[in-house]
C-alpha positions as a printed NumPy array, in Angstrom:
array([[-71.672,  27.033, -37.809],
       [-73.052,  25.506, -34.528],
       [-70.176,  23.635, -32.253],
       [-70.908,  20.39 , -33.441],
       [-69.477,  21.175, -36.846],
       [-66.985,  23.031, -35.38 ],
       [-65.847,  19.838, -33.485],
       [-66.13 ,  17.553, -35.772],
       [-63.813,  19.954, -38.173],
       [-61.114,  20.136, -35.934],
       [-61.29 ,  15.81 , -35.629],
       [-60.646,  16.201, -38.861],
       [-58.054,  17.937, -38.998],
       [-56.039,  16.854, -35.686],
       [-56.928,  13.376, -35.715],
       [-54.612,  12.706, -38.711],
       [-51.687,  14.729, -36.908],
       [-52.211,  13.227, -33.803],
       [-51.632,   9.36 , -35.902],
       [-48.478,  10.766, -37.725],
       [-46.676,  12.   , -34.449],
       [-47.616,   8.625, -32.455],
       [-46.695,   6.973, -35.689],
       [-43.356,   8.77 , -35.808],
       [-42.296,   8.335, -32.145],
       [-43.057,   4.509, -32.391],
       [-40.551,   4.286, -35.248],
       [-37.941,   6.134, -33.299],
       [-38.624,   3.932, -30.304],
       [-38.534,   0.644, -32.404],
       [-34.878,   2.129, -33.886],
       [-33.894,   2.656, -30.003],
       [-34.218,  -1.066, -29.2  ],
       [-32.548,  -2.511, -32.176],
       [-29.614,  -0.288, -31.63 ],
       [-29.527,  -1.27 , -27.893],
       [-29.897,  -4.754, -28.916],
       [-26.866,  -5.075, -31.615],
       [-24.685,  -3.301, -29.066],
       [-25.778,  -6.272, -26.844],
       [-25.05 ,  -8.987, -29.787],
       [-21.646,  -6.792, -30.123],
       [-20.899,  -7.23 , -26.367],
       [-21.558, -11.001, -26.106],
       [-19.769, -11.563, -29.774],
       [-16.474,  -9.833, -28.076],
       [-17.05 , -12.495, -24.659],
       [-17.444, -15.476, -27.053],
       [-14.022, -14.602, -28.428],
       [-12.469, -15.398, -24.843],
       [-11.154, -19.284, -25.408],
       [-11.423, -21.487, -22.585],
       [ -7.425, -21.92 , -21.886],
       [ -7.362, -17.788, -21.879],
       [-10.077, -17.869, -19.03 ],
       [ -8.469, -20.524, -17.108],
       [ -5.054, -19.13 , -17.258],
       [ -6.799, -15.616, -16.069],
       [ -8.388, -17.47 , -13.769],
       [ -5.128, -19.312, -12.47 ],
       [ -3.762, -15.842, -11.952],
       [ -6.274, -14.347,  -9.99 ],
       [ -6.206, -17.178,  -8.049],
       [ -3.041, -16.782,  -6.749],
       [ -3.644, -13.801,  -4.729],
       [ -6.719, -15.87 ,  -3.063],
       [ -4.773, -17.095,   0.107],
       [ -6.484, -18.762,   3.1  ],
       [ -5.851, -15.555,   5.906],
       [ -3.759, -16.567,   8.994],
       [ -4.754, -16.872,  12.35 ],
       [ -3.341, -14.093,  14.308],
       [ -0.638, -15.762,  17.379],
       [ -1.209, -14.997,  20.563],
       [  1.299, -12.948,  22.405],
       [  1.981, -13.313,  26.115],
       [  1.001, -10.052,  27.825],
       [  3.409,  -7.959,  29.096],
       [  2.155,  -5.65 ,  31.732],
       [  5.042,  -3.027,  31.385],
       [  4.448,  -2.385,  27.803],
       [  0.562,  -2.563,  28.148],
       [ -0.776,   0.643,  27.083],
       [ -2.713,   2.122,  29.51 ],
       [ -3.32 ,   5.031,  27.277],
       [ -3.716,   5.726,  23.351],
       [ -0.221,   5.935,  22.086],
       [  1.779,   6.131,  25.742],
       [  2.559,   3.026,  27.966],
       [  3.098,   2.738,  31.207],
       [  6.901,   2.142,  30.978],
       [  6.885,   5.692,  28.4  ],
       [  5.322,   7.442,  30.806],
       [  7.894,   6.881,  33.39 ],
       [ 10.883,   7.715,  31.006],
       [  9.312,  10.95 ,  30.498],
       [ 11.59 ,  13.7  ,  31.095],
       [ 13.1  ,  17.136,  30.085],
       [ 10.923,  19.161,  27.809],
       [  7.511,  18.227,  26.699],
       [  4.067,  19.954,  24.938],
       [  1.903,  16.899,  26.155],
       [  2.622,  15.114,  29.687],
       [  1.065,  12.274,  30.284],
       [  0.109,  10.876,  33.567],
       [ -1.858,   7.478,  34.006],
       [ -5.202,   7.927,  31.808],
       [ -4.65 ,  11.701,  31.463],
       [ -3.048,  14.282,  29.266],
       [ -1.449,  17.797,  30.077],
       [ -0.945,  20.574,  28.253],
       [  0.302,  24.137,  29.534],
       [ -2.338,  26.815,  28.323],
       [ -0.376,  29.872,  29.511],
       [  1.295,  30.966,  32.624],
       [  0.847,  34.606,  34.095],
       [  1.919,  36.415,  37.503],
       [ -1.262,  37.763,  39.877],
       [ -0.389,  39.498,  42.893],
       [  3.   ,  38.857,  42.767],
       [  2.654,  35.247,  42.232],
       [  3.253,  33.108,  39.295],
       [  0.132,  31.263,  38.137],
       [ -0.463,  28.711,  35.119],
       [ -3.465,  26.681,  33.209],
       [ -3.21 ,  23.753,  32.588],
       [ -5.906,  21.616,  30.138],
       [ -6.059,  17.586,  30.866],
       [ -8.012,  15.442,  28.985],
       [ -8.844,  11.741,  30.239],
       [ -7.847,   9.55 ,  27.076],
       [-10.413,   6.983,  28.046],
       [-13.722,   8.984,  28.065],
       [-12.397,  12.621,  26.448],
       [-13.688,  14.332,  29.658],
       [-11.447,  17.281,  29.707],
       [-10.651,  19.746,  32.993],
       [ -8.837,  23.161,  33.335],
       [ -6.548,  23.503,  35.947],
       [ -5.452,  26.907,  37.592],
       [ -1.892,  25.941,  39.505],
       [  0.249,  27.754,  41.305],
       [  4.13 ,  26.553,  43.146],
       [  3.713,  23.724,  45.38 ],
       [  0.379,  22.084,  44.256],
       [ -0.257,  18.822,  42.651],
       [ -0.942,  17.659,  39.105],
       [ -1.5  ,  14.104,  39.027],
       [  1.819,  12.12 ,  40.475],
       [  3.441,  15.267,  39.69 ],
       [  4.416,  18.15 ,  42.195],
       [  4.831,  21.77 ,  40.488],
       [  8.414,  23.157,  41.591],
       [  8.665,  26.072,  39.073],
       [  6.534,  28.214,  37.113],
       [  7.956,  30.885,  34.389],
       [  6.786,  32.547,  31.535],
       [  5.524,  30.07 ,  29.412],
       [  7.289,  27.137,  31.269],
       [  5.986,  24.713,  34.562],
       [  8.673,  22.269,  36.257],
       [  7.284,  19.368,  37.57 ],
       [  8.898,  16.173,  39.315],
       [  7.916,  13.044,  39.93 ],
       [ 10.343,  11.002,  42.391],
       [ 13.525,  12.014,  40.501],
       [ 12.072,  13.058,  37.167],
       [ 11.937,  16.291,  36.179],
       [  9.837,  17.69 ,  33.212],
       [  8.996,  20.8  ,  31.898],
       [  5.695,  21.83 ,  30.244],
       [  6.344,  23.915,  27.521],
       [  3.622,  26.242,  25.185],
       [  5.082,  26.209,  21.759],
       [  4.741,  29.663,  20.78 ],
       [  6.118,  32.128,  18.507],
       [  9.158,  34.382,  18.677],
       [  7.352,  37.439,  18.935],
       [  5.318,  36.22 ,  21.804],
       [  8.242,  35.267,  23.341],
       [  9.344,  38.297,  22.823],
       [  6.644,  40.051,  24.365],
       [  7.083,  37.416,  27.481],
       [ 10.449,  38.261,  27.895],
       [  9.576,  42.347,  27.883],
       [  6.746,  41.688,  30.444],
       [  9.22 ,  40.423,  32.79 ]])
C-alpha cells in the first residue's frame, strides 16, 4: 500500500467520527441555550406577576428613606476649644495634670521611654511626636532642662515631674509588676 491509500483509508474512517462528535456537541450546545432561555422566560414570568399597586406601594416605601440631606450650620469659632492637635485642645492641654502616659504640649506628644541613673545622676528618654507632620524626636533629659513649656523637677525610676506655671504632671511608663519590681531592687 503506497501513502495515498493509506490516507485516503484513514478519511474514511475518521471523517465519519469527526461529523458524529461535531454533530453531538452542537446538540448539547443547542440544549444549553434553550435551558438558559426558559430560565429567562421563568425569570420575566415571576416579574410580570408584580401588579402595578404592589410596585408603587414598594416604591412609596423606599421612598421614604430618600430625604433631601441638610445643610450643615455654621458654628461660631471658639478659639479655646479649637483643637490645635488631633484629639487635645488647647484648653485640655492646660488642665493637664497629675499622672499621665501621653503629655501633650502645643503640636507635640510625650511619652517617657525609660529613666536610668549614669554617674550618679538620674537620666530619662523621652519620644515626642509632632501631631501635624508625624516627625518624631528622642529626647535624653536630665533635672533642670526643658521639654516644651515644661521644666523637669524630678526624675525616678520610671517616673519624670514636670511643671508648667503651677501644674504639675508626671510622666509615667506603664509597665509591669515584675519590672517594677526589678526597678525597685535596682534602687
Amino acid at each position: 500500500m503506497n501513502n495515498r491509500s493509506l490516507f485516503i483509508a484513514l478519511m474514511v474512517i475518521l471523517l465519519p467520527l469527526f461529523i458524529w462528535d461535531f454533530s453531538q456537541r452542537l446538540a448539547l450546545k443547542i440544549d444549553d441555550n434553550e435551558q438558559q432561555d426558559s430560565a429567562l422566560k421563568v425569570g420575566e414570568s415571576n416579574i410580570a406577576t408584580l401588579t402595578e399597586e404592589r410596585r408603587d406601594s414598594l416604591l412609596n416605601a423606599l421612598n421614604q428613606y430618600d430625604q433631601p440631606k441638610e445643610k450643615p450650620t455654621a458654628r461660631p469659632k471658639e478659639e479655646s476649644t479649637k483643637p490645635k492637635i488631633a484629639g487635645m485642645s488647647a484648653a485640655q492641654q492646660q488642665q493637664q495634670q497629675g499622672k499621665l502616659r501621653d503629655l501633650f504640649d502645643g503640636q507635640m506628644r510625650y511619652r517617657l521611654v525609660g529613666t536610668f541613673r549614669y554617674n550618679g545622676q538620674r537620666l530619662a528618654i523621652i519620644n515626642g511626636v509632632n501631631i501635624t507632620n508625624s516627625k518624631q524626636s528622642s529626647n535624653e533629659i536630665q533635672v533642670g532642662q526643658r521639654l516644651g513649656e515644661y521644666l523637669v523637677e524630678r526624675i525616678d525610676p520610671g517616673v519624670v515631674a514636670l511643671r508648667h506655671n503651677e501644674r504639675v504632671v508626671e510622666l509615667q511608663v506603664f509597665a509591669s509588676k515584675e519590672s517594677k519590681e526589678i526597678q525597685k531592687n535596682a534602687e
